[in-house]
C-alpha positions in Angstrom: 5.0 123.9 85.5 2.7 126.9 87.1 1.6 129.3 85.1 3.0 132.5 85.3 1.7 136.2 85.5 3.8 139.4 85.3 2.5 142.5 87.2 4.1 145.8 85.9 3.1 149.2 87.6 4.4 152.7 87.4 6.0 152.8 90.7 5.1 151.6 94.2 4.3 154.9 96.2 1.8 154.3 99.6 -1.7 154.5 97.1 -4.7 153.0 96.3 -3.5 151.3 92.9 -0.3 150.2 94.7 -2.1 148.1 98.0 -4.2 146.5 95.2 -1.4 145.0 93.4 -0.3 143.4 96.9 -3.8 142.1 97.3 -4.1 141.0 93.5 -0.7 139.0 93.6 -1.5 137.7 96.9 -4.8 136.2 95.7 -3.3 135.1 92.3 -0.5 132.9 94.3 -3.6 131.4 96.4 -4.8 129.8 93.7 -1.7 128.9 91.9 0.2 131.3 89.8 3.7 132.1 89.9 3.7 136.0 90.1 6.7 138.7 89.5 5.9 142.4 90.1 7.9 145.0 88.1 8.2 148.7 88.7 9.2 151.2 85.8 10.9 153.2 88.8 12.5 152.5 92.1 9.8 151.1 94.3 9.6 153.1 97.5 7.1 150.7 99.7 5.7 147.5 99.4 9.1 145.7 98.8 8.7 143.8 101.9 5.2 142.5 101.5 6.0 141.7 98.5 8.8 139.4 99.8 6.6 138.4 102.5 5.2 136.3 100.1 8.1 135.2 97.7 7.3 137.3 95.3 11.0 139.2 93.7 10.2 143.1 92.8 12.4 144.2 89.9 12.8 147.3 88.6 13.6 148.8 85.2 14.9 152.2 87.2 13.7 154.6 84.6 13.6 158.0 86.2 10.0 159.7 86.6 8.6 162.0 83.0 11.9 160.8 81.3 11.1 158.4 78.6 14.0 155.5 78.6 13.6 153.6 75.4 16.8 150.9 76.8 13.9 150.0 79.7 11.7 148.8 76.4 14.8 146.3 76.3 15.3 145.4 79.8 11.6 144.5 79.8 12.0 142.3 76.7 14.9 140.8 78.0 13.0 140.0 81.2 10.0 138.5 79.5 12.4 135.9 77.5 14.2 135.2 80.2 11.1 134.6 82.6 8.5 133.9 80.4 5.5 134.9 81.5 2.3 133.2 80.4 0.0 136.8 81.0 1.7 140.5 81.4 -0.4 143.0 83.4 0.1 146.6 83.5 -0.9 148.8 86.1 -1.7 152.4 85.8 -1.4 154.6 82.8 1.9 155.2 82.2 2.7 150.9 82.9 -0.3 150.7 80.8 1.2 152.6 77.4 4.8 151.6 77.8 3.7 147.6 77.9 1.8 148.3 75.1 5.1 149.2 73.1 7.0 147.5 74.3 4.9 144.7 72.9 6.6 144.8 69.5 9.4 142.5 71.0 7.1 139.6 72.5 4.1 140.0 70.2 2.6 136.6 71.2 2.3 137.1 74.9 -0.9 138.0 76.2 -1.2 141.7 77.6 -3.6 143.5 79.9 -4.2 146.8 80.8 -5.8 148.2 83.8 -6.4 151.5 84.6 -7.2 152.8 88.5 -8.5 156.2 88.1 -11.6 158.0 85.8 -8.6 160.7 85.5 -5.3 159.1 84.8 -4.8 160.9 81.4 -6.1 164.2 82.4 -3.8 167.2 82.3 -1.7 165.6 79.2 -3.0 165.6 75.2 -0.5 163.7 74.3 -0.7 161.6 76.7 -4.1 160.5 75.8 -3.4 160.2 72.3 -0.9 157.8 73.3 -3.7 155.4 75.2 -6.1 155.7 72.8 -3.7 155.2 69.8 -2.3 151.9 71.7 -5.0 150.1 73.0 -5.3 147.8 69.9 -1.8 146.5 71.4 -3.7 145.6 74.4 -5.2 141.8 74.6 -7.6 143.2 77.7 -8.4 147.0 78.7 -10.2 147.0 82.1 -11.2 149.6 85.3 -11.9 149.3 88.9 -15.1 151.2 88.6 -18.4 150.6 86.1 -18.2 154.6 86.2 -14.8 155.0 84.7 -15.1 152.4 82.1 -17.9 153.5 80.3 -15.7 157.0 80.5 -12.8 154.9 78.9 -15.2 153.7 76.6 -16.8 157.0 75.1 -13.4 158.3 74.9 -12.4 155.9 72.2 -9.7 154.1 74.8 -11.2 151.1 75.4 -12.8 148.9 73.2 -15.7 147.2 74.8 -15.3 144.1 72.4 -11.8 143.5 74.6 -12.3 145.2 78.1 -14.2 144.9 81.1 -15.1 146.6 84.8 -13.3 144.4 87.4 -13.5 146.1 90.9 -10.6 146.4 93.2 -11.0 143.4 95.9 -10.4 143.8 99.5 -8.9 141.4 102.6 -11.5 140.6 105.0 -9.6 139.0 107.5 -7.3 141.5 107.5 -10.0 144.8 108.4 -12.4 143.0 110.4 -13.2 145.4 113.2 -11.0 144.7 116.5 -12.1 146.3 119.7 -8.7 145.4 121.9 -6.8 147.3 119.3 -9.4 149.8 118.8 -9.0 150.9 122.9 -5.6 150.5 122.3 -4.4 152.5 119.7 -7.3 155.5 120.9 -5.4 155.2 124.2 -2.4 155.9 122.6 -3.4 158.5 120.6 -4.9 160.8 123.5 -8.6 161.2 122.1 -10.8 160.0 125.2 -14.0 159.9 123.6 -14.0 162.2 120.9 -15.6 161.2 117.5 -12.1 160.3 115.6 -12.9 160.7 111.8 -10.0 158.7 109.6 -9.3 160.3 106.2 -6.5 158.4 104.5 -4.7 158.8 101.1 -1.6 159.9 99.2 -1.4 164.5 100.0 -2.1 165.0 96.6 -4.2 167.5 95.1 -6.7 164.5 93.5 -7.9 163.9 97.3 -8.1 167.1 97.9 -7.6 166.9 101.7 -8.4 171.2 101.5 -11.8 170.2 101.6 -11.6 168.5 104.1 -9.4 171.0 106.4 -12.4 173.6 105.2 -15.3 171.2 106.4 -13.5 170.9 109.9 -13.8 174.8 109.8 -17.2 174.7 109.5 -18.2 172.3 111.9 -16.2 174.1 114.7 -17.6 177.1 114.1 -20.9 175.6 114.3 -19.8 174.3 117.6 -19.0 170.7 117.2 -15.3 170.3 118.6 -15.4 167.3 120.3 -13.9 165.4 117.4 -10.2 164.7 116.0 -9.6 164.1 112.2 -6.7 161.6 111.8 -4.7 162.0 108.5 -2.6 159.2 107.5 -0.8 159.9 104.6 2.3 161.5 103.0 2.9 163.6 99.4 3.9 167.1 98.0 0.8 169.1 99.9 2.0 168.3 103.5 3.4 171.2 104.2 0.7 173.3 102.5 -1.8 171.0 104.1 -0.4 172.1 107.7 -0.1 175.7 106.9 -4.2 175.7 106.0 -5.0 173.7 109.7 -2.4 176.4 111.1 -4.3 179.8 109.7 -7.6 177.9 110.5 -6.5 177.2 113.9 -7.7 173.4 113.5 -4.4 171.8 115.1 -6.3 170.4 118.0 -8.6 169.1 115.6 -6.7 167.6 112.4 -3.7 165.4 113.1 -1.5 164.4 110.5 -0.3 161.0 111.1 2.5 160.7 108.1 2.7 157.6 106.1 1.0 154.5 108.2 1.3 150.4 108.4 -1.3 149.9 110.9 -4.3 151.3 108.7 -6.7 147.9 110.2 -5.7 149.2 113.3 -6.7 153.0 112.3 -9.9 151.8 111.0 -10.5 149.6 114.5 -10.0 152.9 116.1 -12.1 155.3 114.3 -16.2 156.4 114.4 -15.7 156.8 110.8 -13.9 157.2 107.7 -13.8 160.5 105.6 -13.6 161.0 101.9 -12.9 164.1 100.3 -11.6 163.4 97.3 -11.8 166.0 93.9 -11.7 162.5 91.4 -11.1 159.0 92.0 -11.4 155.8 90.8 -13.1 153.0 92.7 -11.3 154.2 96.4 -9.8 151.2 98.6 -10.4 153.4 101.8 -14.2 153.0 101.7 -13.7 149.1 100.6 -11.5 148.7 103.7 -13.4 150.9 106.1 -16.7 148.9 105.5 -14.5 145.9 105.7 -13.9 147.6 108.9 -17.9 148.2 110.1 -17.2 151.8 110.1 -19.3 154.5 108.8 -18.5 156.3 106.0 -18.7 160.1 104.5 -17.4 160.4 100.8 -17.6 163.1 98.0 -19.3 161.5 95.2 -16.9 161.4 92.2 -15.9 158.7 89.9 -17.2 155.0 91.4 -17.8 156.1 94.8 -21.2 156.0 94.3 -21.1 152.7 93.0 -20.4 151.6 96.7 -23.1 153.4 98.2 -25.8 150.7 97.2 -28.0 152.3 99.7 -28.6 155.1 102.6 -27.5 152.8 104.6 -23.6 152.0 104.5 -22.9 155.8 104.5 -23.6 159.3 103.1 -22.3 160.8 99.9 -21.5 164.6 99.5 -21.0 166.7 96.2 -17.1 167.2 95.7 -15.8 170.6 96.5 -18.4 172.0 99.0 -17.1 171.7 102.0 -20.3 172.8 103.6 -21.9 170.0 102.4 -19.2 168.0 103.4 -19.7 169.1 106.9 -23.0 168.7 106.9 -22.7 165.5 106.0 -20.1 164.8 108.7 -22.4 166.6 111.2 -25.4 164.2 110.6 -23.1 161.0 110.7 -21.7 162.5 114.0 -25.4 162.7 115.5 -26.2 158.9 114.8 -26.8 156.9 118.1 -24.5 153.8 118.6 -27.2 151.6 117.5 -27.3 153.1 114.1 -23.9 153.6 113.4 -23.3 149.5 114.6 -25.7 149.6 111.9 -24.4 151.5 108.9 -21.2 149.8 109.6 -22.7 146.0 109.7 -24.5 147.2 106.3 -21.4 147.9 104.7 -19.5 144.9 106.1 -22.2 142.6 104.2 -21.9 144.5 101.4 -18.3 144.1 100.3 -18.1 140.4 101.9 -20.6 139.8 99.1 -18.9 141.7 96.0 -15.4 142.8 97.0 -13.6 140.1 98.6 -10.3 140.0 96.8 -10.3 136.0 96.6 -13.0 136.7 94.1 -11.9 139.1 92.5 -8.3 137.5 92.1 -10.7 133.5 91.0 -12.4 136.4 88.2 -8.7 137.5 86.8 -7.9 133.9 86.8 -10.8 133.6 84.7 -9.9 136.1 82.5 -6.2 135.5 82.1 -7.0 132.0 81.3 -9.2 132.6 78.3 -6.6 135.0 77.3 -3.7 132.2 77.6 -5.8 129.8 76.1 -6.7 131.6 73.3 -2.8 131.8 72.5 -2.1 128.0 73.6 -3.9 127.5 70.9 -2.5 128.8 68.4 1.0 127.2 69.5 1.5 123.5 68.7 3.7 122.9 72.3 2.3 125.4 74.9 4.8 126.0 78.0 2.7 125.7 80.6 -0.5 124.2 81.8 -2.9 126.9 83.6 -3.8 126.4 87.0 -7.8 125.1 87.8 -10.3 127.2 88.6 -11.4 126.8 92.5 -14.5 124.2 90.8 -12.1 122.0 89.4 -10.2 121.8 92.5 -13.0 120.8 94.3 -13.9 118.6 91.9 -10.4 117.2 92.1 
């Protein structure tokens, strides 16, 4: 029988955390686990991709800042009735709510991931809660070094049973394509204009405001011939256009709305904008070096940690716009050699550290330590784990 991993997350919105999970269960069913996603609310995307793969989406329909103490049950039920060999939480609220929930299958292995340096800002209590739970947790990671060592001084993970695993990208999947690129600029009307990408949930964490206020500044230093493309949805849209409206910036900004064809945005683009107040370890910059684009980023939680060098793209100070522009401005000035350049830099650079068929071989690691360890301590285990890639070479 394969061995089996349950993946529980928050919700399944268009976001960073979210297009991980696809990747992550993807990966894990590569190399031979049986994988079943849960969402604590009605999943809104991903569904599909998800089924693309064989892989059933259930949810426990609780209702968003309503604690549901039956969906406790419905998740123990589900874990007897599935039986799951690892349970993995995803994001804060997956993360605390697995972790009580644990008092009905105290055996099974849990782990906890978190995907932002500030997923328990704005709520006391609900940091008390993390940091009062994480002894429930078998395995406390984050995508970025940055963010665990903030877990880590805040007393909510315990580095004797954590870890940094970065979020993993698909190569194949954002290698640069020049047919599509002509295409899709065809389509969208911007002749040869410098087309800057900014991508991400409207939320204030991204803080796209920055962004409309660095466009300000490089028109009004005279560099128009460029269109920002912003592909994305959230509560801020319609304060988001009013801004570009007062700042007369519609010819520049475009918003796009939510998008499938993000490869194909990348292709597309000159570069890829970051503007974000707080993040975690950002899958837009993983993808658009994927992609061999250049890249401009504010540098806050492990975004620096992907700027190994001056060479795979500039970093700004968050919340200066000017900066930002400036930054923009100099990125805009590159000749096509050294752009081809910046972009080849960072394509090397997450081939080499990011490729999500490594990071999925390093949770199989992990989980099967974690299984192991419980194995045994059984006298009839369930389920034999799958090999590692060595041992199926071997074999």
């Amino acid at each position: 029988m394969r061995a089996r991993v349950m993946l529980v997350i928050t919700g399944l919105n268009l976001g960073g955390a979210e297009s991980q999970l696809v990747l992550l269960a993807r990966g894990l069913k590569r190399i031979g686990w049986d994988v079943l996603v849960v969402s604590m609310i009605e999943p809104k995307f991903f569904v599909q991709d998800f089924a693309n793969m064989g892989i059933d989406v259930i949810t426990l329909k609780m209702t968003p800042s309503k604690p549901d103490v039956r969906a406790i049950w419905k998740l123990a039920r589900l874990v007897k009735s599935w039986r799951p060999d690892i349970l993995h939480s995803h994001m804060v609220h997956a993360n605390i709510f697995v972790r009580i929930a644990r008092v009905f299958f105290p055996k099974l292995p849990v782990v906890s991931t978190a995907h932002s340096i500030n997923e328990l800002e704005g709520s006391h209590g609900r940091l008390l809660a993390y940091r009062f739970t994480r002894r429930l947790s078998h395995y406390t990671s984050s995508v970025s070094a940055s963010s665990y060592e903030h877990y880590v001084s805040q007393g909510m993970i315990d580095p004797k049973k954590g870890g940094f695993v970065p979020n993993g990208v698909d190569l194949a999947r954002f290698e640069f394509n020049a047919d599509k690129r002509a295409a899709l600029r065809d389509t969208l009307g911007v002749g040869d204009r410098f087309v800057w990408l900014a991508i991400g949930r409207l939320v204030p964490a991204k803080d796209f405001s920055n962004l409309i206020r660095a466009v300000a500044h490089l028109r009004d230093r005279g560099l128009t011939n460029m269109r920002v493309l912003l592909a994305g949805d959230g509560p801020e849209k319609d304060d988001l256009k009013r801004q570009c409206a007062e700042a007369k910036l519609e010819s520049q900004i475009s918003f796009l709305g939510p998008r499938h064809d993000v490869p194909d945005l990348m292709s597309a683009a000159d570069g890829v904008v970051l503007s974000s107040a707080w993040e975690g370890m950002p899958m837009v910059i993983l993808e658009a070096m994927a992609a061999s684009r250049v890249v401009v980023a504010t540098n806050v939680g492990g975004v620096k940690e992907l700027f190994p060098s001056d060479d795979v793209g500039v970093l700004a100070p968050a919340k200066d716009p000017a900066a930002l522009a400036d930054r923009m401005a100099h990125t805009m000035q590159l000749c096509a050699a050294e752009a081809a350049a910046a972009g080849q830099s960072g394509r090397i650079f997450v081939e080499r550290n990011f490729d999500i068929n490594k990071i999925a071989r390093d949770w199989d690691t992990i989980y099967r330590r974690l299984a192991h360890s419980r194995l045994a301590r059984e006298s009839a285990p369930r389920a034999t784990m799958p090999a590692t890639s060595a041992e199926k070479v071997r074999d």
